[in-house]
MARGUDO-357264 format. One record per atom (N, C-alpha, C): atom name; x, y, z; residue number from 1; residue in one letter. Coordinates in nm, 4 decimals. Layout:
BEGIN
 atom        X        Y        Z   n res
   CA        X        Y        Z NUM   A
...
This chain:
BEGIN
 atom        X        Y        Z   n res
    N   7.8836   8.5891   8.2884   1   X
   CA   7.9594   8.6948   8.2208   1   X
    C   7.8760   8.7522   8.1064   1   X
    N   7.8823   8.8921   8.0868   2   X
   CA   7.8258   8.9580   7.9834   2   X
    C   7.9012   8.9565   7.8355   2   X
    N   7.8037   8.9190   7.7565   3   X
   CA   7.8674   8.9273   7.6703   3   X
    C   7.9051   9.0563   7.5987   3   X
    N   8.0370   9.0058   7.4927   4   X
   CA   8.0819   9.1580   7.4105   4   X
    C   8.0124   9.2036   7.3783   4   X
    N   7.9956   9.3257   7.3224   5   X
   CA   7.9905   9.4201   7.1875   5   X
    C   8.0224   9.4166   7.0530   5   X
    N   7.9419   9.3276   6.9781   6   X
   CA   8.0074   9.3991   6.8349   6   X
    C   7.9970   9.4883   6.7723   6   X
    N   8.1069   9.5155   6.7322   7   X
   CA   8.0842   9.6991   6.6719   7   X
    C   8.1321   9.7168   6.5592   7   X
    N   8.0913   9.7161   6.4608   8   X
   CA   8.0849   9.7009   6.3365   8   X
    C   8.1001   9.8403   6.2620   8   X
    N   8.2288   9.9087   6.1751   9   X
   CA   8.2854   9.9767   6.1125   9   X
    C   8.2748   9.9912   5.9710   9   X
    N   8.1947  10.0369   5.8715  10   X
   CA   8.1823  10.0090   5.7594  10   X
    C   8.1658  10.1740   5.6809  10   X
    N   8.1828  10.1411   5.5581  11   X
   CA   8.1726  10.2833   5.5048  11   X
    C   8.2484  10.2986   5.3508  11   X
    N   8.2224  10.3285   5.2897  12   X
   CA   8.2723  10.3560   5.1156  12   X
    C   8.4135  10.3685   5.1095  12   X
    N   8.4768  10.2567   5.0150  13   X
   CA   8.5916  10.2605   4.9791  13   X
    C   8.6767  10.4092   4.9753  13   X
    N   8.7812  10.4167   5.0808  14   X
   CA   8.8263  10.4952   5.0517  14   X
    C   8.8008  10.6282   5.1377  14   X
    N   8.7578  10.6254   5.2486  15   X
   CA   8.6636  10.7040   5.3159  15   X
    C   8.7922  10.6956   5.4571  15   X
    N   8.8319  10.6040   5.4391  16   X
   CA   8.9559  10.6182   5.5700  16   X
    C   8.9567  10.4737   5.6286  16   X
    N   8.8806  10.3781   5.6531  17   X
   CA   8.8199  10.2674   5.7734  17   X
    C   9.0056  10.2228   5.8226  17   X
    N   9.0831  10.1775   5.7455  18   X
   CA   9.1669  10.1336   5.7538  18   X
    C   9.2331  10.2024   5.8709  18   X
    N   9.2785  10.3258   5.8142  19   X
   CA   9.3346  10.4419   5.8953  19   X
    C   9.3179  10.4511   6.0196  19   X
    N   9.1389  10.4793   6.0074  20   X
   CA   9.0895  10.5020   6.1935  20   X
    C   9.1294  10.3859   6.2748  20   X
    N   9.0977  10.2536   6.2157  21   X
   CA   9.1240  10.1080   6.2845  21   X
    C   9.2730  10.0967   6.3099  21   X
    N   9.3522  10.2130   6.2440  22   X
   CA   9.4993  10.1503   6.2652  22   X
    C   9.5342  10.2337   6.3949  22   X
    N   9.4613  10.4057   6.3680  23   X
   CA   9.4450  10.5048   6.4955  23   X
    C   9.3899  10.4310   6.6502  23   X
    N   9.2801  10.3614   6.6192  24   X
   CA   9.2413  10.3156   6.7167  24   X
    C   9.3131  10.2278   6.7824  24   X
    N   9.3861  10.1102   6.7458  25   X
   CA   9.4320  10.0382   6.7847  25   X
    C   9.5454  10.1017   6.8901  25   X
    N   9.6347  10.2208   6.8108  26   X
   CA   9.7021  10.2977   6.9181  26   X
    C   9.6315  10.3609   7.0910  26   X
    N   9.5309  10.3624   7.0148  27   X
   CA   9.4561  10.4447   7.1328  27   X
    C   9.3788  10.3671   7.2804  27   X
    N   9.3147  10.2389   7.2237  28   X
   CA   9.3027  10.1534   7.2949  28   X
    C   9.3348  10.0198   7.2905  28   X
    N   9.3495   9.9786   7.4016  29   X
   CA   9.3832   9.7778   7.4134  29   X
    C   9.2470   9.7029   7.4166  29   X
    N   9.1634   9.7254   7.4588  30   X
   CA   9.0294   9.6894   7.5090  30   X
    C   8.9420   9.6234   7.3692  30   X
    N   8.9633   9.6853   7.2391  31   X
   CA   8.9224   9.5972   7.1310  31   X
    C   8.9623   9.4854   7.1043  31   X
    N   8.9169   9.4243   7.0529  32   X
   CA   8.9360   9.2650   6.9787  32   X
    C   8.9325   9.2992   6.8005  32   X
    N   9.0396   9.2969   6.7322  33   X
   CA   9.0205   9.3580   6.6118  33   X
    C   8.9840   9.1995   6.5348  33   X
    N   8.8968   9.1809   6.4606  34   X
   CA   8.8560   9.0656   6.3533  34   X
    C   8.9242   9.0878   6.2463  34   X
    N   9.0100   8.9940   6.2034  35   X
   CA   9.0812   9.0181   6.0858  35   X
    C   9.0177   8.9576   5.9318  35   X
    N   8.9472   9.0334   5.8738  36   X
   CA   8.8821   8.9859   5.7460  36   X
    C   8.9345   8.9181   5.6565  36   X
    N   8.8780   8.8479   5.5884  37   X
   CA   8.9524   8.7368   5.4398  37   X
    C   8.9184   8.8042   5.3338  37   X
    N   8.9904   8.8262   5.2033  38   X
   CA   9.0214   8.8691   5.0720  38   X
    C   9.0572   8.8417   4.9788  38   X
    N   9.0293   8.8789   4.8905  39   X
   CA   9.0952   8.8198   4.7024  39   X
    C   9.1551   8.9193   4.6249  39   X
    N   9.1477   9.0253   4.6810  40   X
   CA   9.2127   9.1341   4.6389  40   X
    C   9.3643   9.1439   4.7313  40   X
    N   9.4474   9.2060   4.6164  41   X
   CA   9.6334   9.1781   4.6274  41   X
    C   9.6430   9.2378   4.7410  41   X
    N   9.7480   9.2478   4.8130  42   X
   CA   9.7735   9.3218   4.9172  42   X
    C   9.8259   9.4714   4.8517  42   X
    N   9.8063   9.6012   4.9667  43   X
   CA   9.8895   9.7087   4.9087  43   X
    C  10.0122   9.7277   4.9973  43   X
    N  10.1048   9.8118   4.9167  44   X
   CA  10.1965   9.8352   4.9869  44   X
    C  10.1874   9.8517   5.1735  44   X
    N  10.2985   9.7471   5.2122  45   X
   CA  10.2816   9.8111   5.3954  45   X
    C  10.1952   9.7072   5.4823  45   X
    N  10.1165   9.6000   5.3609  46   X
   CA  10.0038   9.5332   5.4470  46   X
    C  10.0441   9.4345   5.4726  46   X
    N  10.0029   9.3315   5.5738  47   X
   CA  10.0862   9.1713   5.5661  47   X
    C   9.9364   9.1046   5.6213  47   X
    N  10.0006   8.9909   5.5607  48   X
   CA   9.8858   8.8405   5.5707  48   X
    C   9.8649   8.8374   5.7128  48   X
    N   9.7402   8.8548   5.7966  49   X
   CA   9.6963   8.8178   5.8753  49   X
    C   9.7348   8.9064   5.9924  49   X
    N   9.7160   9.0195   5.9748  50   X
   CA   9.7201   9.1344   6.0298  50   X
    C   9.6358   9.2353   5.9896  50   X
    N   9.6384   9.2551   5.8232  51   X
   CA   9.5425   9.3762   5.8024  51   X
    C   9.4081   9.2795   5.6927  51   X
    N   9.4804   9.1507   5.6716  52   X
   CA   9.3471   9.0736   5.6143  52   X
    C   9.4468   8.9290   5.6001  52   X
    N   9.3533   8.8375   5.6042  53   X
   CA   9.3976   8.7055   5.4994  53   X
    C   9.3662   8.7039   5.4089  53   X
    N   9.4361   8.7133   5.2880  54   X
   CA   9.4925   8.7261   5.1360  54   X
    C   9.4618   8.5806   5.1276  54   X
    N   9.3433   8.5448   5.0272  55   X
   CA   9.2990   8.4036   4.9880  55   X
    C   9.2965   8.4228   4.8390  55   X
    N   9.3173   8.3499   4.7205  56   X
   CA   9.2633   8.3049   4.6085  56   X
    C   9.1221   8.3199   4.6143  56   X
    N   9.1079   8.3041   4.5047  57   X
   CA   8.9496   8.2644   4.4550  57   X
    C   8.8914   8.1987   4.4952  57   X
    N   8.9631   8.0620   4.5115  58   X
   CA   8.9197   7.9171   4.4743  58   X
    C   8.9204   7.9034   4.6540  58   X
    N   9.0316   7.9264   4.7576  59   X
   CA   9.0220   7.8891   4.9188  59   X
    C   8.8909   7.9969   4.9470  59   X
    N   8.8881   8.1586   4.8901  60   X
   CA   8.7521   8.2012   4.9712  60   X
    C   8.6269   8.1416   4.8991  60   X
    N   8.5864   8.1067   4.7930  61   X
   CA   8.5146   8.0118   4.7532  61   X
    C   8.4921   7.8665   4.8118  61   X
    N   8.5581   7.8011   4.8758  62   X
   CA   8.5731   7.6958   4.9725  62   X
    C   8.5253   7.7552   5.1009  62   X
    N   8.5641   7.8547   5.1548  63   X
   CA   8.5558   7.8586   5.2972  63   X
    C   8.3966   7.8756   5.2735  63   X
    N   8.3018   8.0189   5.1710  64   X
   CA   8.2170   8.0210   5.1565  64   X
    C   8.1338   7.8564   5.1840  64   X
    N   8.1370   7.7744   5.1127  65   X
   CA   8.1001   7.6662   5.0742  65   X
    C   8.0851   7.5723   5.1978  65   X
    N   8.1557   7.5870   5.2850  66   X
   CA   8.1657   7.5489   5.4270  66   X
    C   8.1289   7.5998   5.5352  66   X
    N   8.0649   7.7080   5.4750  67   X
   CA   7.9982   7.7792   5.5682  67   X
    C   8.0579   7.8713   5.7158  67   X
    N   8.1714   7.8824   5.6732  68   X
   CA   8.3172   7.9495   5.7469  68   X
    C   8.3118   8.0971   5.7481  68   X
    N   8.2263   8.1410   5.7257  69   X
   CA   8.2524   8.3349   5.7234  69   X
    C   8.0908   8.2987   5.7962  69   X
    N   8.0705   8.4757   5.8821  70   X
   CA   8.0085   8.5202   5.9212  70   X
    C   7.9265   8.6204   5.8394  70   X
    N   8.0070   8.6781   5.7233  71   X
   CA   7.9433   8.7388   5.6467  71   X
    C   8.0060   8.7693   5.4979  71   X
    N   7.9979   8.7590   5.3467  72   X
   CA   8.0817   8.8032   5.2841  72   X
    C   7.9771   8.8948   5.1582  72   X
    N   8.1019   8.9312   5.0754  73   X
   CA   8.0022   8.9974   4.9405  73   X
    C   8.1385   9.0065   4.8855  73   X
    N   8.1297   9.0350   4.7520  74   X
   CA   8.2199   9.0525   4.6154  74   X
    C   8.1907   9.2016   4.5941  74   X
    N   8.2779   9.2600   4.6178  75   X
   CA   8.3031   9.4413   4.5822  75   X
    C   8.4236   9.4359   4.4829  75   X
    N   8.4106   9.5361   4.3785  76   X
   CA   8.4398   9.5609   4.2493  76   X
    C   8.5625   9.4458   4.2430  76   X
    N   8.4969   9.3135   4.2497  77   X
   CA   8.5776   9.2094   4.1505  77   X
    C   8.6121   9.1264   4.2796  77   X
    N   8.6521   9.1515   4.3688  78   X
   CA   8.7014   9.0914   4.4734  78   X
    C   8.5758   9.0208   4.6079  78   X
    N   8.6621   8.9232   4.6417  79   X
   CA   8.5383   8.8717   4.7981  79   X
    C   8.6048   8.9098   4.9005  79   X
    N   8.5162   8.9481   4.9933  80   X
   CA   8.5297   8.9911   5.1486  80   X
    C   8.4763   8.9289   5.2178  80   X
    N   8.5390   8.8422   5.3206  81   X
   CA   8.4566   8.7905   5.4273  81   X
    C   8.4737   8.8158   5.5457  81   X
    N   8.3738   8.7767   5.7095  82   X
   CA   8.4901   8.7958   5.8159  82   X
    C   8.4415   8.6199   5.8766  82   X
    N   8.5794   8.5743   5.9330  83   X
   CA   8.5420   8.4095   5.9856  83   X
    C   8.4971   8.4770   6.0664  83   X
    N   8.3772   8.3304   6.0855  84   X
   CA   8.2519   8.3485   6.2140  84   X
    C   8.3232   8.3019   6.3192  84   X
    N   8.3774   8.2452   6.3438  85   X
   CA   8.4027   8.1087   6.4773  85   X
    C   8.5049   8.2104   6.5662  85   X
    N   8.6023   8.2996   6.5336  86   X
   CA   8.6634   8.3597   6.5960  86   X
    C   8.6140   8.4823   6.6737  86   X
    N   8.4808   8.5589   6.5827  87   X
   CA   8.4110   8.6802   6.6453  87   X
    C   8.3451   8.5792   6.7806  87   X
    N   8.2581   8.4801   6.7290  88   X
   CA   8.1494   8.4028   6.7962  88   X
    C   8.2503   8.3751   6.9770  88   X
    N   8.3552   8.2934   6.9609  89   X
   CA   8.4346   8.2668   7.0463  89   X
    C   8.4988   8.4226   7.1667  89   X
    N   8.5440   8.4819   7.0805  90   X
   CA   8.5442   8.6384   7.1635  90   X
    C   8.4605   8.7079   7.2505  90   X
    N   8.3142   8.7287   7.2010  91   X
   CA   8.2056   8.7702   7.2147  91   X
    C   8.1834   8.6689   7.3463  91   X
    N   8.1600   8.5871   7.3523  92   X
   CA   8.1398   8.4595   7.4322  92   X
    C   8.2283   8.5069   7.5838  92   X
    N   8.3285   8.5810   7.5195  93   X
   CA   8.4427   8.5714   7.6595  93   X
    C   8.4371   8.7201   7.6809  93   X
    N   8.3179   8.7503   7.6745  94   X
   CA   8.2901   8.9018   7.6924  94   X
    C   8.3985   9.0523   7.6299  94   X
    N   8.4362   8.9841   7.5461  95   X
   CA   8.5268   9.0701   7.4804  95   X
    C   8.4396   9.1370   7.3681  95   X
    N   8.4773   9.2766   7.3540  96   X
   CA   8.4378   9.3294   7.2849  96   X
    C   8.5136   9.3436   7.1188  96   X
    N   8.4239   9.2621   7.0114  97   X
   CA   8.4899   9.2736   6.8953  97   X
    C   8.4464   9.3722   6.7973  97   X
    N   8.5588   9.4266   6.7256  98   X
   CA   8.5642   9.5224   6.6577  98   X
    C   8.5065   9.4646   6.4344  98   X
    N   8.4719   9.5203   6.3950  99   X
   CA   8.4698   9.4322   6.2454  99   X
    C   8.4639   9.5833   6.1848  99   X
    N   8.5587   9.5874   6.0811 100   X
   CA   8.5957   9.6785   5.9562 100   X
    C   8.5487   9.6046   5.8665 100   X
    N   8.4505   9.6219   5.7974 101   X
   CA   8.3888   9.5791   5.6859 101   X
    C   8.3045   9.6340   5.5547 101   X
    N   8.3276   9.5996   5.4449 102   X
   CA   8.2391   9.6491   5.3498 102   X
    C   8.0791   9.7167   5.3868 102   X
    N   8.0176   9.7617   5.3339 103   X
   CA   7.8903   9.8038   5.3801 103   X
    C   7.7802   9.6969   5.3353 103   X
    N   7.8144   9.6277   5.2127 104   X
   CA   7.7330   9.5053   5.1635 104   X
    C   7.7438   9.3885   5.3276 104   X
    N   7.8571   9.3705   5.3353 105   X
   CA   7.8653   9.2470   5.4442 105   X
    C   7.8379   9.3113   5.5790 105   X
    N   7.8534   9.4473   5.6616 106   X
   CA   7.8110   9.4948   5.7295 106   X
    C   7.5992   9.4697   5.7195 106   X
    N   7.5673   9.4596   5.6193 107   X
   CA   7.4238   9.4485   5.6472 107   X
    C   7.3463   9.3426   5.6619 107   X
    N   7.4674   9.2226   5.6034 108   X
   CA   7.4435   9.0517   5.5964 108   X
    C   7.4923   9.0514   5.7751 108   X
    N   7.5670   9.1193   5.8344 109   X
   CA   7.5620   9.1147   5.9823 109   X
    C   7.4571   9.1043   6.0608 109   X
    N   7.4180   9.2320   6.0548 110   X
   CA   7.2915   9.2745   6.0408 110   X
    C   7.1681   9.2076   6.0587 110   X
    N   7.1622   9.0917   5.9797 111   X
   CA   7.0699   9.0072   5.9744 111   X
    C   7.0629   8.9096   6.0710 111   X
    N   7.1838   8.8708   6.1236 112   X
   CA   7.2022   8.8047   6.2079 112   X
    C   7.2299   8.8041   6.3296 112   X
    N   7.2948   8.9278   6.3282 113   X
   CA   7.3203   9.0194   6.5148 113   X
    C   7.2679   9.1684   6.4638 113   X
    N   7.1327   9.1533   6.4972 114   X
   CA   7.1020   9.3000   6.4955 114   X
    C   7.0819   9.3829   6.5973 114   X
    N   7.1741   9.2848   6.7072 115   X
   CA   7.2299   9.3602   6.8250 115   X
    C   7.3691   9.4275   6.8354 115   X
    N   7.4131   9.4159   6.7712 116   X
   CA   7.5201   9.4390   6.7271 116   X
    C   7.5660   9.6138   6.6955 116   X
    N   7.6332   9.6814   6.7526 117   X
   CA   7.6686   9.8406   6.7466 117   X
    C   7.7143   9.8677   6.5670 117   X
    N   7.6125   9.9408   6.5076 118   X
   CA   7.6558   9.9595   6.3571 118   X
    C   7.6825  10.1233   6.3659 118   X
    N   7.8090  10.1489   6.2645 119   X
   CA   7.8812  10.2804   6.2548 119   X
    C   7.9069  10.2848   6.1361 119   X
    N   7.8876  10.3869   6.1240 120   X
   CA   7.8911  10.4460   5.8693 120   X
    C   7.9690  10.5647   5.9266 120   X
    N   8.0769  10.5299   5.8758 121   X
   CA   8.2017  10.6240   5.8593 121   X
    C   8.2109  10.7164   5.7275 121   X
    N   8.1717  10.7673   5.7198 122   X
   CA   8.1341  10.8730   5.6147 122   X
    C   8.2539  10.9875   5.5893 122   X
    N   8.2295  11.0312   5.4511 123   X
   CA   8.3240  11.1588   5.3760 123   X
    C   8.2945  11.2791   5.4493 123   X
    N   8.3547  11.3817   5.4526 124   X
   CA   8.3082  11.5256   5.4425 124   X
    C   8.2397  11.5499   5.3169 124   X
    N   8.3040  11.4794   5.2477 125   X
   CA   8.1899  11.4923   5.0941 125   X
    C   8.2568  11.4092   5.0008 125   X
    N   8.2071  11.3867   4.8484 126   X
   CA   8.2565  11.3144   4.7796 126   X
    C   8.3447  11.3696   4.6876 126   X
    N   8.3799  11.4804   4.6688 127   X
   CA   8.4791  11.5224   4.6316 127   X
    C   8.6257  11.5178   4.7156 127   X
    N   8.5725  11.5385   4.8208 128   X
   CA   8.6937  11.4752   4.9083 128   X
    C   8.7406  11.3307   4.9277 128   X
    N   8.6023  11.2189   4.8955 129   X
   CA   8.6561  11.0753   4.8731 129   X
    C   8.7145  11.0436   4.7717 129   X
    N   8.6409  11.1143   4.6577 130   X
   CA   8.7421  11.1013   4.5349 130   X
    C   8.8830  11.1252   4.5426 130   X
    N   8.9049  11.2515   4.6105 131   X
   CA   9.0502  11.2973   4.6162 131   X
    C   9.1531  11.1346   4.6701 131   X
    N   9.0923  11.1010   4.7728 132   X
   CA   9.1494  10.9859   4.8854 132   X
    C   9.1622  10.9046   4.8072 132   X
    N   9.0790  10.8390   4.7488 133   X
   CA   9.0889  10.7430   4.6410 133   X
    C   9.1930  10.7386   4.5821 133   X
    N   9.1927  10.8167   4.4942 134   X
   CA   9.3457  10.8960   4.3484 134   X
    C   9.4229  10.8981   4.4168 134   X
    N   9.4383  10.9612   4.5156 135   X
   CA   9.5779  10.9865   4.6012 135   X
    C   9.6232  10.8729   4.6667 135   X
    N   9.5570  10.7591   4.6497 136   X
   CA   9.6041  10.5900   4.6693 136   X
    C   9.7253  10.5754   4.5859 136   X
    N   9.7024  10.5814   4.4169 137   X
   CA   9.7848  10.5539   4.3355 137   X
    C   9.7802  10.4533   4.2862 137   X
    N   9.6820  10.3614   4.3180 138   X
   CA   9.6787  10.1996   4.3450 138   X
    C   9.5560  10.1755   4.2074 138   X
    N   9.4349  10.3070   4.1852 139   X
   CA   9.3981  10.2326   4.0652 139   X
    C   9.3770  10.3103   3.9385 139   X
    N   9.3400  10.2466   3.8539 140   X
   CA   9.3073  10.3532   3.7368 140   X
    C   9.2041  10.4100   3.7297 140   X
    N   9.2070  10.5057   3.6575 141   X
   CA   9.0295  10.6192   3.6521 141   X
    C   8.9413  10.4978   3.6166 141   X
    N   8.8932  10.3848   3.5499 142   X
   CA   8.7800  10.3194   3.5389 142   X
    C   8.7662  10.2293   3.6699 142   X
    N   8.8741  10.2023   3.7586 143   X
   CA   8.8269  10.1602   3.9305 143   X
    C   8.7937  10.2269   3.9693 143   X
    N   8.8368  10.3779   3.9647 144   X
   CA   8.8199  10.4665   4.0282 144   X
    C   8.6640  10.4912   4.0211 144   X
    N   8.5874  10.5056   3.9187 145   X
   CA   8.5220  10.5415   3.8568 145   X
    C   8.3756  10.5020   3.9252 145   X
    N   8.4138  10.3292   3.9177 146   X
   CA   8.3481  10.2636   3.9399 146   X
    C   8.3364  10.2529   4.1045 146   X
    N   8.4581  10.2999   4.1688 147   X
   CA   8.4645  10.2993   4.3221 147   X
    C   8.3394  10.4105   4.3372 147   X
    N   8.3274  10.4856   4.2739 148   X
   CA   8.2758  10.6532   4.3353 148   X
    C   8.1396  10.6174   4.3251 148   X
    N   8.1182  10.5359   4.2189 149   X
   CA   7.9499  10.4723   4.1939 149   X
    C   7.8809  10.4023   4.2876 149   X
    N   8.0032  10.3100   4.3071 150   X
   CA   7.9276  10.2133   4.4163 150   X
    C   7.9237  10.2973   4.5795 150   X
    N   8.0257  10.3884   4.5843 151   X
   CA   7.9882  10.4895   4.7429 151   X
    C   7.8686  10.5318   4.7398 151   X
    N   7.8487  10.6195   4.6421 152   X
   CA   7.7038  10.7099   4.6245 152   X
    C   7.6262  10.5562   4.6677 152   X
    N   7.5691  10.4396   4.6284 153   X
   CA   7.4621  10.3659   4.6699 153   X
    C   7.5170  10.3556   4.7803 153   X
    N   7.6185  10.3153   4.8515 154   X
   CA   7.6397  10.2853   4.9543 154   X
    C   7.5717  10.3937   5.0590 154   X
    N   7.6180  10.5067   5.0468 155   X
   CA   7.5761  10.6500   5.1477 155   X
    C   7.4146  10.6196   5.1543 155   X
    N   7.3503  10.5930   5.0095 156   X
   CA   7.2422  10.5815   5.0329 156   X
    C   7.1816  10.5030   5.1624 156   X
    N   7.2554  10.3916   5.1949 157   X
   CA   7.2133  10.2663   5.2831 157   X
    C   7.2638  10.3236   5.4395 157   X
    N   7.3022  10.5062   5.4483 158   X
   CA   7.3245  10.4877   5.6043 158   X
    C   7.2099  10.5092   5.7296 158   X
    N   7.1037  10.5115   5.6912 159   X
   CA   7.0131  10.5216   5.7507 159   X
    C   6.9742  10.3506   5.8122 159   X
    N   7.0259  10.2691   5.7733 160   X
   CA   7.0347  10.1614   5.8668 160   X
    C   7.1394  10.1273   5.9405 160   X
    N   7.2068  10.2406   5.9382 161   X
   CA   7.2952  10.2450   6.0673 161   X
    C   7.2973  10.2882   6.1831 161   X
    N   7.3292  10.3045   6.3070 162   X
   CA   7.2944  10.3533   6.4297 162   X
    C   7.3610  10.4672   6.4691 162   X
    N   7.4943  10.4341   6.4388 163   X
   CA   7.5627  10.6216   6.4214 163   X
    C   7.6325  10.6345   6.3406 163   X
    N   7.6374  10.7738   6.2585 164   X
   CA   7.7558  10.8106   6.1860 164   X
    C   7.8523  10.9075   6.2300 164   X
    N   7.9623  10.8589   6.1546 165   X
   CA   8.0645  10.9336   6.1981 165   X
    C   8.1295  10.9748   6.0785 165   X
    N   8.1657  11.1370   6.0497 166   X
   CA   8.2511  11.1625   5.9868 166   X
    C   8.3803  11.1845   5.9743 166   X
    N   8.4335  11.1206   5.9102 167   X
   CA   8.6226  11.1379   5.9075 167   X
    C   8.6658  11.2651   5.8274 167   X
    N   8.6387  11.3949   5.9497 168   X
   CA   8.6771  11.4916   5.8859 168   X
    C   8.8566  11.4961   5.9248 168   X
    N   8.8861  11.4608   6.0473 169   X
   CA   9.0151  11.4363   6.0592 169   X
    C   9.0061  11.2832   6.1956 169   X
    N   9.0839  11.2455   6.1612 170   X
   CA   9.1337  11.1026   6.1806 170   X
    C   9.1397  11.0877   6.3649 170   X
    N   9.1781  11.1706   6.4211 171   X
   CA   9.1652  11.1664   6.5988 171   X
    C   9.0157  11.1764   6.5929 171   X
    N   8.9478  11.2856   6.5296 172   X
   CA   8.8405  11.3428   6.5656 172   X
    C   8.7471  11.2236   6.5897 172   X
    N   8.7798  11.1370   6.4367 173   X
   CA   8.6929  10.9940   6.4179 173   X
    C   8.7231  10.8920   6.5084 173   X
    N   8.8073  10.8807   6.5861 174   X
   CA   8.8324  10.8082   6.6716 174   X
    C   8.7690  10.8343   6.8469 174   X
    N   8.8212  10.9702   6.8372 175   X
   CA   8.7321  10.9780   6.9954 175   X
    C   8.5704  10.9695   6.9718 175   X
    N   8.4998  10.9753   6.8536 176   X
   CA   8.3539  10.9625   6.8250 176   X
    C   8.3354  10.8138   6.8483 176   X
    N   8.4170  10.7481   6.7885 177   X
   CA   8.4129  10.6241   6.7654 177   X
    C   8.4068  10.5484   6.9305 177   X
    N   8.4948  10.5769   7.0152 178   X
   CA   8.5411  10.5251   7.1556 178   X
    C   8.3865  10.5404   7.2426 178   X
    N   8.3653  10.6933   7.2339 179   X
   CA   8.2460  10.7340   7.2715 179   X
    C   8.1388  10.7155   7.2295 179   X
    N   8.1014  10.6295   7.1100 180   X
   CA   7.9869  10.5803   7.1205 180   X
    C   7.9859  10.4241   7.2197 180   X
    N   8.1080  10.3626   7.1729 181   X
   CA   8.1509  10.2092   7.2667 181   X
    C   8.1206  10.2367   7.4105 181   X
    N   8.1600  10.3717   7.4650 182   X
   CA   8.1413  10.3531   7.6196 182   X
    C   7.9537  10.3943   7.6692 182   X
    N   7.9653  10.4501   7.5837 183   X
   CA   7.7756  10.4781   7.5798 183   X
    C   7.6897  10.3687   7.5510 183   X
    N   7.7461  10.2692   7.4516 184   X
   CA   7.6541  10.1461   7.4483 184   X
    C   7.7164  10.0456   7.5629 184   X
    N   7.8233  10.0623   7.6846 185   X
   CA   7.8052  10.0130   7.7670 185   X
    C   7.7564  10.0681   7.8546 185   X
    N   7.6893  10.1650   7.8518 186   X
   CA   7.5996  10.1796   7.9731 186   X
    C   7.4633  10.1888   7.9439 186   X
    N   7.4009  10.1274   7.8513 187   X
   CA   7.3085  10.1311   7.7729 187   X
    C   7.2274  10.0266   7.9238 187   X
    N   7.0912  10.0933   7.9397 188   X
   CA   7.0245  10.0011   8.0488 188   X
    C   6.9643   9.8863   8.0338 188   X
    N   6.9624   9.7943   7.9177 189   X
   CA   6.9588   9.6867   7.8762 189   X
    C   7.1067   9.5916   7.9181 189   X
    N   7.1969   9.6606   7.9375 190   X
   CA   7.3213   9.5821   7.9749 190   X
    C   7.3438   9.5820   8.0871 190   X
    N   7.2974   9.7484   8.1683 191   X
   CA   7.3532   9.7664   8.3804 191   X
    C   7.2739   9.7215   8.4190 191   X
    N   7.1558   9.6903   8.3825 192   X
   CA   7.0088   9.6559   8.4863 192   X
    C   7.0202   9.4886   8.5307 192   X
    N   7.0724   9.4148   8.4401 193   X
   CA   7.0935   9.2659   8.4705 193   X
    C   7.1613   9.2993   8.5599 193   X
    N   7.2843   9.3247   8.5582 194   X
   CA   7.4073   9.2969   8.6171 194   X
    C   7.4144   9.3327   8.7702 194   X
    N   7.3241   9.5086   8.7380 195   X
   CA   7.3003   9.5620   8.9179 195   X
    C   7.1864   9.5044   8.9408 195   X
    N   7.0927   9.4557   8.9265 196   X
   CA   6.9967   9.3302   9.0078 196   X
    C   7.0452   9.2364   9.0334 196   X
    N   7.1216   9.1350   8.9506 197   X
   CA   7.1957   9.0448   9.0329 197   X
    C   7.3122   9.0515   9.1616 197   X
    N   7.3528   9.1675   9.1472 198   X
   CA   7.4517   9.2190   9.2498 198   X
    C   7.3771   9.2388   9.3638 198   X
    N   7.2659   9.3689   9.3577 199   X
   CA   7.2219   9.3906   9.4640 199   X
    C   7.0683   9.2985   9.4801 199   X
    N   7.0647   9.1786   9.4672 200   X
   CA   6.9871   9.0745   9.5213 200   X
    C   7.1110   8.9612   9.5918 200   X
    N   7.2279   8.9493   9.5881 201   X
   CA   7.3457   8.9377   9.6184 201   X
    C   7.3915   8.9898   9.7568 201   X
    N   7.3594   9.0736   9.7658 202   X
   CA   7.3496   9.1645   9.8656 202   X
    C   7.2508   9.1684   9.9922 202   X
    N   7.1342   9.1802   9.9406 203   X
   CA   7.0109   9.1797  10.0124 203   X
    C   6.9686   9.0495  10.0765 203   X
C-alpha cells in the first residue's frame, strides 16, 4: 500500500486557515484532519478535541519532554504542537493527512518529511489581514500589533513552500487547495511504482 500525503496548511495568524479547514471538511471525506495541541484559551464556538486539545503549560511541556509532538513552537505566548504517533499511524494506512499549522512548526515538519505537500495560505494583502484580525474581537491593539509583526516575517518564509494559495474568498481557497492534492497524486514518483507492479502482474 502507498503511503499518504501529508499536506501541510500554514500561514499568518489570521489569514483564514481555520475557516478553509472547516470549508474543506464540508467539501471532502477523503482527508484525515490532525488535530493540534495548545495553551492558548479556546474561542468562542471551539471544543476540546475537535478544533485543538486545549493543554496547560505544564501537560504541553510534558508531552514536549516525552517526545510526543511531531512538531511544536511558542507563537505570541502560547505552544503549538501536532502529536506524532497519530499522523505517523494514518500515513502508514495510506490515508492522506491534512496538518493546519503555525508557519514556525510547519518548517520543523519540514525537516523531517520533506516529502511532505507544503501550502502558505496567504492575504490579499495586509491590510486586509489586519482587518480579519480586529474583526476577531478577541484581542487588543498590542496582540494585534504584535500579530501583524510576526506575519510580515512569516510571508517572508514563503518561498519554502511549494504552493501558495490566496484566500481571496474562501471556496476559491478551497478548490486550489483540493487541486493541488489531486495533482500531487498523480505526481510520477507515486503512478510509476504502482503501474510497474501491476503491469509486471500482468505480463
Amino acid at each position: 500500500m502507498n503511503k499518504g500525503l501529508l499536506i501541510v496548511l500554514s500561514g499568518p495568524s489570521g489569514v483564514g486557515k481555520g475557516t478553509v479547514c472547516a470549508a474543506l471538511r464540508q467539501k471532502t471525506t477523503d482527508l484525515v484532519y490532525s488535530v493540534s495541541a495548545t495553551t492558548r484559551s479556546p474561542r468562542p464556538g471551539e471544543v476540546d478535541g475537535v478544533n485543538y486539545f486545549f493543554k496547560t503549560r505544564e501537560e504541553f511541556e510534558r508531552m514536549i519532554e516525552q517526545d510526543e509532538l511531531l512538531e511544536w513552537a511558542e507563537y505570541v505566548g502560547n505552544y503549538y504542537g501536532t502529536p506524532a504517533k497519530f499522523v505517523q499511524e494514518q500515513l502508514d494506512q495510506g490515508k492522506d493527512v491534512f496538518l493546519e499549522i503555525e508557519v514556525q512548526g510547519a518548517m520543523k515538519v519540514k525537516q523531517k518529511f520533506p516529502d511532505a505537500v507544503f501550502i502558505f495560505l496567504a492575504p490579499p494583502s495586509l491590510a486586509e489581514l489586519e482587518k480579519r484580525i480586529a474583526g476577531r474581537g478577541t484581542d487588543d491593539d498590542e496582540v494585534i500589533r504584535r500579530r501583524m509583526q510576526v506575519a510580515r516575517d512569516e510571508i517572508k518564509l514563503m518561498e519554502e513552500y511549494d504552493y501558495i494559495v490566496v484566500n481571496d474568498q474562501i471556496d476559491c481557497a478551497c478548490r486550489r487547495i483540493m487541486s493541488i492534492i489531486e495533482a500531487e497524486h498523480c505526481r510520477k514518483e507515486r503512478i510509476v511504482p504502482q503501474l510497474t507492479t501491476s503491469l509486471n502482474e500482468v505480463l
